[in-house]
C-alpha positions as CSV (number, residue, x, y, z in Angstrom):
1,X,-2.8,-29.5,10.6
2,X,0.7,-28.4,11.8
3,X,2.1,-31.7,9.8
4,X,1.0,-29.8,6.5
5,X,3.9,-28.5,4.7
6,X,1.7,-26.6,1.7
7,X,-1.5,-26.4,0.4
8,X,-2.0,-26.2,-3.9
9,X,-5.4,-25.4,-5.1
10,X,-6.8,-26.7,-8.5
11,X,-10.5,-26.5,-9.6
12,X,-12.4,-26.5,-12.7
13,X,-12.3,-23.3,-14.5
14,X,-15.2,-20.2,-14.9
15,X,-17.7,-21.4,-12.7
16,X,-19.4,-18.7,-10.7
17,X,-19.3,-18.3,-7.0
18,X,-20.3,-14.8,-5.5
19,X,-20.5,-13.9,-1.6
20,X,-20.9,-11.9,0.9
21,X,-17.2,-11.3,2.6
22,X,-18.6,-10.1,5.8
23,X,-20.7,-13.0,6.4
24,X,-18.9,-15.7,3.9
25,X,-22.4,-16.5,2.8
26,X,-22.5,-17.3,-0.5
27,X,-25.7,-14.7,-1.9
28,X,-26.4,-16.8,-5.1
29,X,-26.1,-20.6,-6.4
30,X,-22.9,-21.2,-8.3
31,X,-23.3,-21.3,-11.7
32,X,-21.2,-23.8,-13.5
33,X,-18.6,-23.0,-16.4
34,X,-21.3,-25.2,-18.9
35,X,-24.5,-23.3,-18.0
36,X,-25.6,-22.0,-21.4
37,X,-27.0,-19.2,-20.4
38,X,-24.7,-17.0,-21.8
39,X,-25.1,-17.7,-24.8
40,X,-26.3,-14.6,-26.2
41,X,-24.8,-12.6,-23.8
42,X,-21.4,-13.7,-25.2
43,X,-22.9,-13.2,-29.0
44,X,-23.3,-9.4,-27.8
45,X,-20.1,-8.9,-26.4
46,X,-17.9,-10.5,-29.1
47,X,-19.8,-8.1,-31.6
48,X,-18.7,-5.4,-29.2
49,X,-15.2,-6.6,-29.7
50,X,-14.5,-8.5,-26.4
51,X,-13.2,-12.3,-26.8
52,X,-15.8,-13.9,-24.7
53,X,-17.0,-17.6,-24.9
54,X,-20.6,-18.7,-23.4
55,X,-18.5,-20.8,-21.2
56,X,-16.6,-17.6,-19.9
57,X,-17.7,-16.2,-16.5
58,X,-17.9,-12.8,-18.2
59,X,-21.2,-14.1,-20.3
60,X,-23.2,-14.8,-17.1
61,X,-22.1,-12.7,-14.1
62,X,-23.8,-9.7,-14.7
63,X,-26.8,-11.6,-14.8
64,X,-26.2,-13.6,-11.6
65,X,-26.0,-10.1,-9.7
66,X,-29.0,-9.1,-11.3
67,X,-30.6,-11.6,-9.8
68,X,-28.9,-11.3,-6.3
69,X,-29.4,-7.2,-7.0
70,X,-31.0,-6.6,-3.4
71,X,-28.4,-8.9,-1.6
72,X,-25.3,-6.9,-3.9
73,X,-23.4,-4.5,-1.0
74,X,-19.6,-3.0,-0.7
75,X,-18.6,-6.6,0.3
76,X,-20.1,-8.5,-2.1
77,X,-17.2,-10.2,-4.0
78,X,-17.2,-12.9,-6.7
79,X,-14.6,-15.8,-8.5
80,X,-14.6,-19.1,-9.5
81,X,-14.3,-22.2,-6.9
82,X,-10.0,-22.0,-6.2
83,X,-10.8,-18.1,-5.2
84,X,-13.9,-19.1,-2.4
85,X,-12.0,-21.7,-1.3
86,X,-8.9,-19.6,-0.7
87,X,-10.7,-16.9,0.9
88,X,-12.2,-19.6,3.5
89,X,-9.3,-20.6,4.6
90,X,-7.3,-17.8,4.2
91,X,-9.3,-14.7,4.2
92,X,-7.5,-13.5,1.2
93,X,-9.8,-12.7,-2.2
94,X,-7.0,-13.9,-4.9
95,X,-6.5,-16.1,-8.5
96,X,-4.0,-16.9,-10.2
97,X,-3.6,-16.3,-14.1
98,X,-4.0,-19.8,-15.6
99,X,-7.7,-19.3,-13.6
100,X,-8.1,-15.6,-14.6
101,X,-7.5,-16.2,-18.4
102,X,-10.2,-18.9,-18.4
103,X,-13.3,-16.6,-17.5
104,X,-13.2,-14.1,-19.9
105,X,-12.0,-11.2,-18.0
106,X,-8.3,-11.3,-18.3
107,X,-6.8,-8.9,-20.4
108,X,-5.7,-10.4,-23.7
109,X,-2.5,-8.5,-24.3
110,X,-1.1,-8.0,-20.8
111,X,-1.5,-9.3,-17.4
112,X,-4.1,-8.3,-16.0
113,X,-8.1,-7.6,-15.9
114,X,-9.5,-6.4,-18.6
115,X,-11.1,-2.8,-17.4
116,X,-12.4,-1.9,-20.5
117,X,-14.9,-4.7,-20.2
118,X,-15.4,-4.8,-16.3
119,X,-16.3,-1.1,-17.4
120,X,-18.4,-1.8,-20.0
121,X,-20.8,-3.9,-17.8
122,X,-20.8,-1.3,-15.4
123,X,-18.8,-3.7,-13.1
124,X,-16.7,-2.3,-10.2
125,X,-13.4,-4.0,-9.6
126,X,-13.4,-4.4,-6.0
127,X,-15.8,-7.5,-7.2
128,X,-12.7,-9.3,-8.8
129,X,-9.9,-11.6,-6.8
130,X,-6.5,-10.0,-6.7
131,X,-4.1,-11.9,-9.5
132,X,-1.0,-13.6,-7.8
133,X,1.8,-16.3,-9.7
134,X,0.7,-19.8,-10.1
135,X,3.2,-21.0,-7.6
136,X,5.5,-19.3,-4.6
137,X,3.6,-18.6,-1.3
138,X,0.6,-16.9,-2.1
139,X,-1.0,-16.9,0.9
140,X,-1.8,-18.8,4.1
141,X,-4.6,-20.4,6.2
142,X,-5.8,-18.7,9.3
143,X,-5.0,-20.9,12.2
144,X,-8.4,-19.9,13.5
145,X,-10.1,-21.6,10.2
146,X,-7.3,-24.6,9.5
147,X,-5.5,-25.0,13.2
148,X,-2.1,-24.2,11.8
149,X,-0.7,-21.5,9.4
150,X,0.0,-23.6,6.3
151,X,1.2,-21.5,3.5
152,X,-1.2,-21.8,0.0
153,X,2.2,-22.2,-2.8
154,X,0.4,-22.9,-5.7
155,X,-3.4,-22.1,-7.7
156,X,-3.8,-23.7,-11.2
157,X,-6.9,-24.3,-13.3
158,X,-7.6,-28.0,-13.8
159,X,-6.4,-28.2,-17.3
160,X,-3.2,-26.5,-17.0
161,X,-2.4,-28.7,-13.7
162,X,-3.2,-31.7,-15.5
163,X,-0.5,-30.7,-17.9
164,X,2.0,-29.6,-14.7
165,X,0.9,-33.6,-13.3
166,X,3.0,-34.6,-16.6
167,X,6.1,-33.3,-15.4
168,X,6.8,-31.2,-18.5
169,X,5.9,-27.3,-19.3
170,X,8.8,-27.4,-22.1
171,X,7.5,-25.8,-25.5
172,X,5.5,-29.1,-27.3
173,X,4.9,-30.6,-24.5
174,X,1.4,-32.0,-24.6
175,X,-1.0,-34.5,-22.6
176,X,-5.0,-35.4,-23.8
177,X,-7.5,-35.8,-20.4
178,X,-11.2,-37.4,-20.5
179,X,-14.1,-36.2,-18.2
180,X,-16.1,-33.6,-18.8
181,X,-15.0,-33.4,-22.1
182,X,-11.9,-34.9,-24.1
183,X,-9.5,-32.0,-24.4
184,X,-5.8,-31.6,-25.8
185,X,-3.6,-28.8,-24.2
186,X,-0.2,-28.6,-26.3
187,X,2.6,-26.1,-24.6
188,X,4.1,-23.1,-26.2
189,X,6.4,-22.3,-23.8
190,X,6.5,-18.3,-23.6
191,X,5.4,-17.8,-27.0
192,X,1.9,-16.6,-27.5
193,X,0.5,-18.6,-30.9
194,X,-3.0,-18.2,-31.8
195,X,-3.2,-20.8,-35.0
196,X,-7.3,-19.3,-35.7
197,X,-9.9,-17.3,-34.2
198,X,-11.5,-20.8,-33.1
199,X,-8.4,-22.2,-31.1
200,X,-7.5,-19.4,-28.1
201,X,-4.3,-19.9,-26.3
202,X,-4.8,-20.4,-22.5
203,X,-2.0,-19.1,-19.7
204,X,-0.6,-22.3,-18.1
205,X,1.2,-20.7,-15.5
206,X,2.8,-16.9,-15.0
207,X,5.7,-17.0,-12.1
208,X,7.9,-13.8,-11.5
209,X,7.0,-12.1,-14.6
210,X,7.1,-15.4,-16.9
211,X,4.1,-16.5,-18.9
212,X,3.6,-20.0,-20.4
């Protein structure tokens, strides 16, 4: 471990993963960012207003505590897979943007959550992962957990690093990736373009106040 400069963290994006922090016992199954579960759920919120997608997190948590209601306590805490993972090794609860804008939460126009819709599901913060910049040291692994301190520098979603891979976050950069699905990401830079109501911009990165 102590030959470790740095850890990064990339996973895919919106999948569900809530547990207990004072036993690090996961208190559901996760449930994955293409569970269609949410489809109505996201129908009802987008006619309330809120931007949410059935693959967004926001469409299906509230029924994953539901359904974990007599195991949900003080310490319950919830985020997708780069947030448990961090936590295990780290004992810090965090996300970066790029990972926050993807489930459904993240506030739209600024940098944050969105509290009007954690609020609106009845949701209490102290659920959600504290937001830190996509890269800098954001936190670092218990020595008890890892064997060494290793600073964690960097969290993205698996999209946005795929694009970071290419070596090139300049406005029109662009890369297409297979897997899951076949998906084209195309950079902005810092300017926030939203071409239609069916093509939503994503965050690629935010680092010391600066949003791509």
């Amino acid at each position: 471990p102590n030959d470790i400069c740095a850890i990064g963290v990339t996973t895919q994006r919106s999948s569900i993963i809530v547990w207990d922090e004072a036993t690090g016992t996961p208190i559901t199954p996760m449930v994955v960012w293409s569970d269609q579960r949410g489809k109505q759920r996201a129908q009802e919120l987008t006619e309330q207003g809120f931007a949410v997608h059935f693959q967004h997190a926001a469409a299906k948590l509230e029924a994953v505590l539901t359904l974990a209601e007599d195991r949900v306590s003080a310490t319950t805490r919830w985020g997708n897979i780069d947030s448990f993972l961090i936590w295990k090794l780290s004992g810090e609860h965090i996300t970066d943007h790029s990972q926050a804008w993807s489930c459904g939460y993240y506030d739209f126009g600024g940098t944050g959550w969105n509290e009007a819709l954690i609020n609106a599901q009845g949701l209490s913060i102290s659920l959600f992962p504290g937001l830190v910049d996509t890269r800098g040291q954001v936190a670092e692994t218990s020595e008890k957990v890892f064997g060494a301190k290793v600073p964690i520098t960097a969290i993205v979603a698996d999209q946005q690093c795929a694009l970071v891979a290419h070596g090139d976050l300049t406005a029109s950069a662009c890369k297409m990736t297979y897997g899951t699905s076949g998906v084209f990401n195309l950079s902005t830079g810092q300017s926030l373009e939203m071409p239609d109501a069916t093509i939503v911009p994503w965050i690629q990165s935010r680092i010391m106040d600066e949003t791509t």
